[in-house]
ROFI-681864 format. One line per field, with one value per residue (C-alpha): x, y, z; residue in one letter; chain. Coordinates in Angstrom, 1 decimal, decimal comma. Layout:
N
u: [X/...];
v: [Y/...];
w: [Z/...];
resn: [a/...];
chain: [A/...];
***
This chain:
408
u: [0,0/1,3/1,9/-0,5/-0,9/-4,8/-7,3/-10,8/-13,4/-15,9/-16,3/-19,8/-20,1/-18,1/-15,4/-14,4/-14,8/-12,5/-9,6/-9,8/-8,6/-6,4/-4,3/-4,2/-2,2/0,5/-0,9/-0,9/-4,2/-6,2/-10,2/-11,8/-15,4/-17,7/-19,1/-18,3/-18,3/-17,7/-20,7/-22,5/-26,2/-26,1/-25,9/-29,5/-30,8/-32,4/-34,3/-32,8/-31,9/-28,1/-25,7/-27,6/-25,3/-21,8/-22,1/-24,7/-26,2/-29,5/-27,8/-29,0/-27,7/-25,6/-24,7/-23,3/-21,4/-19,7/-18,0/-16,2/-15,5/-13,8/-11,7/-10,7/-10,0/-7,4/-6,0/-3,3/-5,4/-6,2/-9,6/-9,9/-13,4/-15,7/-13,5/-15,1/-13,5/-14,6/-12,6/-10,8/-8,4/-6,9/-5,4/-5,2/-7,7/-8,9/-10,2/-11,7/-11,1/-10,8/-7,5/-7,8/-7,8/-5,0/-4,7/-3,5/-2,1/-2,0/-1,3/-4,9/-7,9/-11,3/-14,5/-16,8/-19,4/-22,9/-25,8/-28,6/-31,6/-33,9/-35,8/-39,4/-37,2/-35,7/-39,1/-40,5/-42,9/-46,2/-48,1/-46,8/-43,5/-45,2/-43,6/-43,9/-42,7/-39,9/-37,7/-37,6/-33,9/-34,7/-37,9/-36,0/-33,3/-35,5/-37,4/-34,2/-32,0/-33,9/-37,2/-39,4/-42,5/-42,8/-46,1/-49,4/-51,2/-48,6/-48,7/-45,4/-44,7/-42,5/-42,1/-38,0/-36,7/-36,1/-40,1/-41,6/-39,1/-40,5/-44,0/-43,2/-41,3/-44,1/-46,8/-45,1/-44,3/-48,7/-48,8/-50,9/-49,9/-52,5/-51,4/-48,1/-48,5/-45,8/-45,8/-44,9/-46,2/-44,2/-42,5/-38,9/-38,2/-37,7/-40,0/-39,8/-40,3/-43,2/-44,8/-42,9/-43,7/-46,7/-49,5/-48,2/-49,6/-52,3/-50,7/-52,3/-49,9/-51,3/-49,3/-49,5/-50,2/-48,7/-48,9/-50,5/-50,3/-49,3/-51,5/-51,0/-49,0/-47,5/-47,7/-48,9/-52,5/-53,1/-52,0/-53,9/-52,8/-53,9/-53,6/-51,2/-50,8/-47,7/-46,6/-46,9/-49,4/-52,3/-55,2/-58,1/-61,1/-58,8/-57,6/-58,7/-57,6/-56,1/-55,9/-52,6/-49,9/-46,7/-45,6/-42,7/-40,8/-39,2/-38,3/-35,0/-31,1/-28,6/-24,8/-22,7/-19,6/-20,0/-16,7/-15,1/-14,3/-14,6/-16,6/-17,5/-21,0/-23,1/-26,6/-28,6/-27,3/-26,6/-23,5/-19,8/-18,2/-15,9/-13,7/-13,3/-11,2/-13,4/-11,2/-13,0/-9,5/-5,8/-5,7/-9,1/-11,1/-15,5/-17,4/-20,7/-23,9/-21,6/-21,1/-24,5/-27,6/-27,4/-30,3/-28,0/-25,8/-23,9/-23,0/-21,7/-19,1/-18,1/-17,8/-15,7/-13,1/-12,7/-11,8/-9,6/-7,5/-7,3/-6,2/-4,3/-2,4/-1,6/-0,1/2,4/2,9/0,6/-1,8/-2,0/-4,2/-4,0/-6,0/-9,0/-12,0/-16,5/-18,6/-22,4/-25,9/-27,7/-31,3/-33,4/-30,8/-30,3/-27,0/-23,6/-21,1/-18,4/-18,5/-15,4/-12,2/-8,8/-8,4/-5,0/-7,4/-6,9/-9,1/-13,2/-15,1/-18,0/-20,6/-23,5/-26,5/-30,4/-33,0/-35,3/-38,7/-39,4/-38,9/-39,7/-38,5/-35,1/-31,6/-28,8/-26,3/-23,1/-21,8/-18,2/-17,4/-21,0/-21,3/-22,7/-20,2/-22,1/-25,7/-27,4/-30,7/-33,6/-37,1/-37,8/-35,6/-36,9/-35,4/-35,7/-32,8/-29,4/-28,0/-24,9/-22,7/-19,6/-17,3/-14,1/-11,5/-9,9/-13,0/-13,6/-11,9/-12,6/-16,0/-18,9/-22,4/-25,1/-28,5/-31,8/-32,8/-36,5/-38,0/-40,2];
v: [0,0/3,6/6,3/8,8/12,6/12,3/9,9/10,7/8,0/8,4/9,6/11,6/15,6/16,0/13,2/15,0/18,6/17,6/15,3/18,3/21,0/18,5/17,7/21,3/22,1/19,6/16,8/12,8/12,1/9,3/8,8/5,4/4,7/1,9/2,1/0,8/4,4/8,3/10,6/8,9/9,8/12,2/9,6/8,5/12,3/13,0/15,9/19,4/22,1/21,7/23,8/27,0/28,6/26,8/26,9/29,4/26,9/24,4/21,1/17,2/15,5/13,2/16,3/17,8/14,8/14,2/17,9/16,8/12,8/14,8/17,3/14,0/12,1/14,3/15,2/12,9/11,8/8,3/6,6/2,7/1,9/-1,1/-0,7/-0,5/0,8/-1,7/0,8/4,3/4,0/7,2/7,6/4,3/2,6/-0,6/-1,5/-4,6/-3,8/-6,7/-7,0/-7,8/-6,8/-4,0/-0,9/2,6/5,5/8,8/12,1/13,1/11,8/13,5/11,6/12,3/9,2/11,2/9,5/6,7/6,5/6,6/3,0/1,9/0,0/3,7/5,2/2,1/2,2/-0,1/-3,0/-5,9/-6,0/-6,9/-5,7/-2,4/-0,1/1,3/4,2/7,2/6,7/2,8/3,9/6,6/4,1/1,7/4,0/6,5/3,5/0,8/1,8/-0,3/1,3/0,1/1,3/2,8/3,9/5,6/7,5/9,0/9,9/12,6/15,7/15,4/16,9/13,0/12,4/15,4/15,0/11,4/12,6/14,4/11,8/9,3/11,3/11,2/7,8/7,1/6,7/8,5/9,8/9,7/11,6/12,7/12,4/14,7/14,3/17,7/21,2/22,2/20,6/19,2/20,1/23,1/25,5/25,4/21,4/21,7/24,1/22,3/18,9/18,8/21,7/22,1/18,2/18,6/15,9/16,9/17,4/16,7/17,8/16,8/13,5/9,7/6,4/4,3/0,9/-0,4/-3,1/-6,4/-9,7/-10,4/-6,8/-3,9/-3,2/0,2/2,3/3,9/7,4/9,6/13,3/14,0/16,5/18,9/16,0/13,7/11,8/10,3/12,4/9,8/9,3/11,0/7,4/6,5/4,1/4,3/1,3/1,7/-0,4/1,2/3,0/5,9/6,7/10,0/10,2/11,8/10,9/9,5/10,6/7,4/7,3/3,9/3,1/5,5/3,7/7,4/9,7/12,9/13,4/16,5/15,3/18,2/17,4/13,8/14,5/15,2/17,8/20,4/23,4/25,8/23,7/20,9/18,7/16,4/15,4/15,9/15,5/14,3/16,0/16,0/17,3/16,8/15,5/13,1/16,5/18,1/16,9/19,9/21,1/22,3/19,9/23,0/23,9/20,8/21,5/24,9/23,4/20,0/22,6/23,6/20,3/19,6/22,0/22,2/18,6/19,1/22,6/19,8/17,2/19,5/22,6/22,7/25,0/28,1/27,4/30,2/29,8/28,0/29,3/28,4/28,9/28,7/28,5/31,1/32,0/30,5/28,6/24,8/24,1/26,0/24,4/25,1/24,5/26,4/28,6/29,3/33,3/33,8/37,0/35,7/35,5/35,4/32,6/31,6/29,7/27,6/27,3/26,7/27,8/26,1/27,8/29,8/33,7/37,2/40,0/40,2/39,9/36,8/38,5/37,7/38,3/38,5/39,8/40,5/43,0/42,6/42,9/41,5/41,8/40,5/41,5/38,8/38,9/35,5/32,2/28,8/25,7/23,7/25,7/25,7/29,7/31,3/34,3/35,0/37,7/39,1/37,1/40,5/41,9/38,9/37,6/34,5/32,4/34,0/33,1/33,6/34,4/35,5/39,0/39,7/42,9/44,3];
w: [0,0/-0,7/1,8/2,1/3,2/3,3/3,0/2,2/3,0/1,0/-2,7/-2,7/-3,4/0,3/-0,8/-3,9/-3,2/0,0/-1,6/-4,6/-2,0/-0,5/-3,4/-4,2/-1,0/-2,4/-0,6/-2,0/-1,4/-1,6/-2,3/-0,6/-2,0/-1,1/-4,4/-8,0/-8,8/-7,3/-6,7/-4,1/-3,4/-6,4/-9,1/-8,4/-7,8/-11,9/-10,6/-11,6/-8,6/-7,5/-8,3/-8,2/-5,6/-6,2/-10,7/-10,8/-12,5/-12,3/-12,9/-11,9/-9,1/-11,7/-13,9/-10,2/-9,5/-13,1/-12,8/-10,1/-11,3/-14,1/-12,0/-9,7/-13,0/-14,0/-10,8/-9,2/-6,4/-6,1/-6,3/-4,7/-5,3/-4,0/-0,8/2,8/5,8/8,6/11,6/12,5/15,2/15,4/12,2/11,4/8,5/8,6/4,9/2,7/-0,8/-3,5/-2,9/0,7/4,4/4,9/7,0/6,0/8,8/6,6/8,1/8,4/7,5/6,4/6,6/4,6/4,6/4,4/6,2/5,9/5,9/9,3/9,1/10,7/13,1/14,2/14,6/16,2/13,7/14,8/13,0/10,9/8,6/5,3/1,8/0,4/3,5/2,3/2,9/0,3/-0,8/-1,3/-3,1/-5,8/-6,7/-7,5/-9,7/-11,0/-11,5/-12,0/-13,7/-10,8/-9,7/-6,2/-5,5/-7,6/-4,1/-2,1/1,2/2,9/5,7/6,8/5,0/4,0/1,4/-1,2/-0,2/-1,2/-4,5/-4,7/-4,3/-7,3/-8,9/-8,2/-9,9/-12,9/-13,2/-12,7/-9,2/-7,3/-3,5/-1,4/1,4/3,4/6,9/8,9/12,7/13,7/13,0/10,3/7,0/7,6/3,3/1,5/1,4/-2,3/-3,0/-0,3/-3,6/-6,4/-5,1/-3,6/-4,5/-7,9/-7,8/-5,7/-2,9/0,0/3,4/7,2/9,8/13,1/12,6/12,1/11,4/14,0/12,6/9,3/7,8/5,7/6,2/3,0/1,3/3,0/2,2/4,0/7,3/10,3/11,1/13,7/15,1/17,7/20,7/21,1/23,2/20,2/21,8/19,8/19,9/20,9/18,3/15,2/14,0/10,5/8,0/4,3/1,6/0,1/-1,7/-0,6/2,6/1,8/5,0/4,8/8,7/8,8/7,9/10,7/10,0/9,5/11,4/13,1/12,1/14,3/17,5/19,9/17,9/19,6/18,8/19,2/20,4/18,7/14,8/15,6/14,0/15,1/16,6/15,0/15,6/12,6/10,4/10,6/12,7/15,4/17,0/16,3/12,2/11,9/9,9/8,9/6,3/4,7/5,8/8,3/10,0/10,2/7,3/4,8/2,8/-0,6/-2,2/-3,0/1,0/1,2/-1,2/0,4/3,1/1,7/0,8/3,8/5,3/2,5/2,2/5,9/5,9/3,4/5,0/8,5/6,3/4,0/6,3/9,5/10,7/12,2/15,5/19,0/21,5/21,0/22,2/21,7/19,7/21,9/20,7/21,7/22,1/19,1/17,2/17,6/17,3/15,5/13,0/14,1/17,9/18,3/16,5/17,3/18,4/15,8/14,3/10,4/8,1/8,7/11,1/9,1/11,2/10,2/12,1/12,2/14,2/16,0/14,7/12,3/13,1/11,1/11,2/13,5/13,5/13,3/16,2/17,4/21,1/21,9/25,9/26,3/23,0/20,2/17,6/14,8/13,3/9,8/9,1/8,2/6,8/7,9/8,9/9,1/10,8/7,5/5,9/7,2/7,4/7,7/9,1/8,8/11,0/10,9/13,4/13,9/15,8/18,1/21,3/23,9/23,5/21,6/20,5/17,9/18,8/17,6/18,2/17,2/16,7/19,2];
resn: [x/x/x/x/x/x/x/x/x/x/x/x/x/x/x/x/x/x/x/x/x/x/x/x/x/x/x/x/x/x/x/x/x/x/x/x/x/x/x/x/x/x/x/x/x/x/x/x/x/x/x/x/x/x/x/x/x/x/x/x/x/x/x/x/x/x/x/x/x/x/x/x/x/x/x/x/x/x/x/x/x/x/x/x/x/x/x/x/x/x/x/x/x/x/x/x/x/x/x/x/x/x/x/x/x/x/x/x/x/x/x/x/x/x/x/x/x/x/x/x/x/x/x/x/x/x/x/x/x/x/x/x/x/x/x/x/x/x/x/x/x/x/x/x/x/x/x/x/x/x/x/x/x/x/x/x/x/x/x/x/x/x/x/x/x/x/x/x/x/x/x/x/x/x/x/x/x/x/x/x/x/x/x/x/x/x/x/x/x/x/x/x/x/x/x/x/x/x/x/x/x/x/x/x/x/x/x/x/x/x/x/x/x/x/x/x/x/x/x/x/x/x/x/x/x/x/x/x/x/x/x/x/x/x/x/x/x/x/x/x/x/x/x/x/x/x/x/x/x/x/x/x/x/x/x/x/x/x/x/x/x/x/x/x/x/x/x/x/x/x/x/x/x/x/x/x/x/x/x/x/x/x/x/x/x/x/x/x/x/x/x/x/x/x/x/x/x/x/x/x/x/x/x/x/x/x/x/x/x/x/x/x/x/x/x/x/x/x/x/x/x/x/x/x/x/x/x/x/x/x/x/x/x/x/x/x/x/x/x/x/x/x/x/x/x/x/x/x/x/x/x/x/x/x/x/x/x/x/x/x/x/x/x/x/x/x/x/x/x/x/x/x/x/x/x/x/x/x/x/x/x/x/x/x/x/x/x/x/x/x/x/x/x/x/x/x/x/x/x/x/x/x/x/x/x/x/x/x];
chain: [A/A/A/A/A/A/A/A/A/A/A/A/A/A/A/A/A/A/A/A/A/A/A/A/A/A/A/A/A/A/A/A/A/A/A/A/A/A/A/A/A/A/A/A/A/A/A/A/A/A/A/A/A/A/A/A/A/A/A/A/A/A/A/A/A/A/A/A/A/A/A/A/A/A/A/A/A/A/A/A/A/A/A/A/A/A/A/A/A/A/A/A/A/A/A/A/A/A/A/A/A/A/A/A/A/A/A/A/A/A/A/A/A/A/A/A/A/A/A/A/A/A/A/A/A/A/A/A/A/A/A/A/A/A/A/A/A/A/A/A/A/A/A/A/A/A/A/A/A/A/A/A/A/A/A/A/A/A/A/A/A/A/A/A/A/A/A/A/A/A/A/A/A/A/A/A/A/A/A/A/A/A/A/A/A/A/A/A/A/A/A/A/A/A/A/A/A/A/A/A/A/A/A/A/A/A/A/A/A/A/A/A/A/A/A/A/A/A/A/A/A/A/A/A/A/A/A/A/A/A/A/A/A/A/A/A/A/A/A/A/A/A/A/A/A/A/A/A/A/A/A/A/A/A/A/A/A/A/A/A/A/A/A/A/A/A/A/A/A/A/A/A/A/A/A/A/A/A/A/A/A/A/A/A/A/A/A/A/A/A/A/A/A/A/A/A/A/A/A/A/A/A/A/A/A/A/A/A/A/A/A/A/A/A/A/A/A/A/A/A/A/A/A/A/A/A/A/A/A/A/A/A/A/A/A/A/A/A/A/A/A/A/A/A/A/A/A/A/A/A/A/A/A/A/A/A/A/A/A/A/A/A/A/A/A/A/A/A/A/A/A/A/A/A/A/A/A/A/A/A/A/A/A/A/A/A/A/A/A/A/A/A/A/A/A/A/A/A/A/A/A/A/A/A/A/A/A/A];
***
């Protein structure tokens, strides 16, 4: 096995954006997909809406992808393909690839694995197990890739972003969606696929409510769903039935870094935990949707670069840290990417964040020593998109932390 600088597991839209700023720092760096192929999650994504912020351009999920298989293709980075990494010591790599069990120890390491899927086994989801419940992502390859139509009488529950899209995507292929069933008070998707997905199609959306029971032995034959109370407890005499053929769960996406024996996890994203170069320990670097689940394909690439070259900067020439201070979530925002920066006043701190309701009218501000040293202006912020702010290192000092201010 070669030596290398960095290793990037995973060869999706964080994978290659990251080992692209990598190798651009100098560094031999090395791509390890599970796949047959790069571009991960993408290649299965036909629908039309990445790239608007990143090309300036409204490309496919596969058109996305290929612009950056073709950068990596003629870069000198390294791609081992249909390759798992089974463990991450520290900065050693345990892998499987066809050639056989071996580990690597680079000088840093960026993981960039995305998530999966949140199953009816993680939402303990009542009733029987027949066929035909099936998760969103299952439910688009087999109809992007494949040309199967699981279903012809579809409900879906949860309102994520790949359901509403395979509401959408559904419709077209002759199915019709019955219903989508979201158990809290507000849609977990973009406010635009909410419009573009489902009342441009007429699908109607209930929120506040879930599935009780699923029904059928063999295949499912319908679901009973019922209203819930801010406590998400069933709301007695609201249950009612629905004959349907297949159940789309659209429940949420669980970062995947099992393979990390001590991850560092930050209980609000479910994701890990970074300071401003998007290192979770000493040469360890995240980035993606294994960090924190992004709503724009395109964010994830700004912020891939970041951890690459990052990576990249520790394995040629090393990085400029100082004293490292926090970065706190303040009132009305759920959690902050990064959780903290290094005080060596270069450069701008650009944080990430989302809120956790949807405000109007206010201000995104930043505190340092109890003042507010920074304030950006909003007409309204909702906790479905992620949002950013970025500040001037030179102006801030010791911990800080972004809060809401709403007018009065």
């Amino acid at each position: 096995m070669k030596q290398y600088d960095v290793v990037v597991i995973g060869g999706g839209p964080a994978g290659m954006g990251a080992a692209l700023a990598s190798a651009e720092t100098g560094a031999k760096t090395l791509i390890i997909e599970r796949d047959n192929r790069l571009g991960g999650i993408l290649n299965q994504c036909i629908h039309n809406g990445f790239g608007l912020h990143y090309f300036k351009e409204e490309l496919t999920g596969p058109e996305y992808a290929y612009r950056f298989v073709e950068l990596v293709s003629k870069s000198n980075i390294d791609v081992m393909l249909n390759t798992f990494v089974t463990k991450i010591d520290g900065k050693k790599i345990s892998i499987i690839s066809p050639a056989g069990a071996e580990t690597i120890e680079p000088k840093a390491i960026i993981l960039a694995m995305g998530c999966r899927e949140r199953t009816a086994g993680n939402i303990k989801l009542c009733g029987t197990r027949p066929a035909g419940v099936m998760t969103a992502g299952q439910v688009q390859k087999l109809v992007n890739f494949y040309g199967k139509l699981p279903g012809k009488r579809v409900v879906i529950l949860g309102s994520g972003d790949i359901g509403l899209i395979m509401a959408r995507r559904l419709t077209y292929e002759g199915a019709k969606v019955l219903q989508v069933l979201e158990v809290n008070s507000t849609s977990s998707g973009l406010a635009r696929n909410i419009r573009q997905c489902l009342e441009d199609y007429n699908i109607p959306i209930q929120y506040n409510t879930t599935i009780t029971e699923v029904v059928g032995t063999v295949r499912i034959k319908g679901v009973k769903f019922a209203s819930v109370d801010s406590n998400m407890n069933i709301v007695d005499g609201t249950e009612k039935y629905l004959d349907c053929d297949l159940l789309v769960l659209s429940v949420g996406l669980q970062p995947e870094y099992d393979v990390l024996t001590r991850p560092n996890i930050d209980k609000r994203t479910g994701g890990l935990v970074v300071n401003e170069y998007r290192e979770i320990s000493e040469g360890v670097f995240a980035c993606g949707n294994v960090l924190h689940v992004h709503d724009l394909v395109d964010n994830v690439t700004v912020e891939s670069s970041t951890a690459g070259r990052n990576a990249g900067m520790l394995a040629t020439k090393g990085l400029n840290r100082g004293q490292e201070y926090n970065v706190y979530a303040g009132n009305g925002i759920r959690y902050t990417v990064p959780s903290t920066y290094y005080d060596n006043k270069t450069g701008e701190l650009e944080i990430y964040f989302r809120v956790n309701k949807k405000y109007v009218n206010g201000s995104i501000v930043i505190y340092s020593a109890g003042e507010i040293v920074k304030s950006k202006r909003f007409l309204a912020i909702n906790p479905s998109e992620m949002e950013s702010i970025a500040i001037d290192k030179a102006i801030i000092s010791k911990d800080i932390s972004i809060a809401i201010k709403e007018d009065i």
